[in-house]
N, C-alpha and C positions, 0 to 999 in steps of 0.2 A: 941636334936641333934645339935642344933647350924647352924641352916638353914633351906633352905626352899627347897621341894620336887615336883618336875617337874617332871613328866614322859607323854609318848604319844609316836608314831610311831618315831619319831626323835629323842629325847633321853630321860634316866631316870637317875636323879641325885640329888642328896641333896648341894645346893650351898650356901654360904654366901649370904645375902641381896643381896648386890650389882650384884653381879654376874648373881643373881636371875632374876631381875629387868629387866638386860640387854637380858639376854636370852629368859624370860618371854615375854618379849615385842616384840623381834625379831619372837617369835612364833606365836605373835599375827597376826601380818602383812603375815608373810607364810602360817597361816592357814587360815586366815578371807578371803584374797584375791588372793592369789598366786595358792594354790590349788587349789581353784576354779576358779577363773576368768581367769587367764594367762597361760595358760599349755603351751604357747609356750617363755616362758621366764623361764631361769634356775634359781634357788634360791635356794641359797646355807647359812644355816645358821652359823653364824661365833661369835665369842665370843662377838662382839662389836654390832654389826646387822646384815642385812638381807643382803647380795652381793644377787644383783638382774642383770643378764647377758643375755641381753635382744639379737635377731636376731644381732644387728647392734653393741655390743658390741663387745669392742677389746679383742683380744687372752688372754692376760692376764686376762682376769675379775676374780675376785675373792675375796676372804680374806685381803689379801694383798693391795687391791688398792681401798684406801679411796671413791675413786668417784665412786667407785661401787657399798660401803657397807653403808644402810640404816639405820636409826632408829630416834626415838624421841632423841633429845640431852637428855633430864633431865633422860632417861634410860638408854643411850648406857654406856658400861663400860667403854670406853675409846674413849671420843667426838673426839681426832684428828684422829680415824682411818675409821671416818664416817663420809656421808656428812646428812644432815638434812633431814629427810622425806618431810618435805615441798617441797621438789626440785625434788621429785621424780617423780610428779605428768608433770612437764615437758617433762617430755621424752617419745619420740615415742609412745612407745610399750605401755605405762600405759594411753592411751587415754579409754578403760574401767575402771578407776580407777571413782569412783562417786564423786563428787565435798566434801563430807565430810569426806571422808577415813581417813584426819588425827584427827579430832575429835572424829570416829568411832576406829581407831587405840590408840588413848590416853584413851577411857574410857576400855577397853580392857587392857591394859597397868598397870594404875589405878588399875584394877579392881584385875589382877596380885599380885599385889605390898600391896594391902591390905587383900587380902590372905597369904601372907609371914607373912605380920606383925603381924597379927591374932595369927598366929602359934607363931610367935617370942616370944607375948607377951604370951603367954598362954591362950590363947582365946580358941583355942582350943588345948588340953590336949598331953601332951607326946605320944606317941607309946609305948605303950608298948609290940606290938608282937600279942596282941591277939586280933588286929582291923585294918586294916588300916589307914596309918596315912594321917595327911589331904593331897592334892595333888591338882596342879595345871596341867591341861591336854593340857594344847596352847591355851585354850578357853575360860577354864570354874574351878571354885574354888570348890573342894570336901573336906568336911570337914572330920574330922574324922570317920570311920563309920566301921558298923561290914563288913565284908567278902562277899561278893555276890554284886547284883543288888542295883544301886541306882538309884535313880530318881531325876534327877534336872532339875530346867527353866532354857530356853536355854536364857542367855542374850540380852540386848536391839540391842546390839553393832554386832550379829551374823549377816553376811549380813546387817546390815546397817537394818533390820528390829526392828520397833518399839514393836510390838505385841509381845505377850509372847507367849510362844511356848515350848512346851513338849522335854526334849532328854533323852531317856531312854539310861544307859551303865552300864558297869560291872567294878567297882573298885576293883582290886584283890592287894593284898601285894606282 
């Protein structure tokens, strides 16, 4: 198909690499930590990265305003519309954020990004209709596989936990 396949509660789509990459990454960071850790900070995700509109942020937060919107430079799709994840860790609101988050955010990211390639190269195999095709979930790489339940180890990088750990789910087409 000429791309890489993202779907989860946020969105489902087939993207060029790049596009992938940037999205993929942005999911990392709203799913790994946002969801969970900061329910009181809005995170809104945007083509470049994560707009993160924390209590003390200004009216405008959003899409639109670079020093909002987060991500790893070597992922976002378009570096001048984001400021660096590194920088993120400064602010207020992200004082739960764990002193590794962006090393935990980059292998996550990484992990993303070699999933796409996988596919790109044919690593793993075309869709043809009668399996699901491989899929990135915001977290976690599902390779190609028949219809129903799969079982995969939930990675290093999930919570910042080292230990492996079981996540049962249901990949459907």
């Amino acid at each position: 198909s000429g791309g890489c396949r993202i779907a989860n509660n946020v969105m489902e789509a087939v993207l060029p690499r790049q596009e992938f990459a940037s999205a993929a990454c942005t999911q990392c960071l709203l799913f790994i930590y946002f969801l969970v850790n900061n329910p009181k900070d809005r995170p809104y995700p945007c083509p470049s990265g994560l707009a993160v509109c924390g209590e003390s942020s200004s009216p405008g937060c959003g899409c639109t305003t670079p020093q909002h919107v987060y991500n790893l430079p070597d992922y976002a799709l378009h570096r001048n519309e984001t400021t660096p994840l590194s920088e993120l860790i400064h602010l207020k609101e992200m004082d739960s954020l764990p002193v590794n988050y962006e090393e935990i955010i980059r292998s996550c990211c990484s992990a993303a990004v070699s999933c796409c390639d996988n596919t790109l190269m044919g690593r793993d195999p075309t869709h043809d209709g009668s399996e699901c095709p491989a899929t990135w979930d915001g977290w976690q790489c599902y390779g190609r596989s028949p219809v129903g339940p799969v079982r995969a180890t939930c990675p290093h990088y999930i919570d910042g936990h080292r230990e492996v750990q079981e996540k049962e789910g249901t990949v459907t087409d």
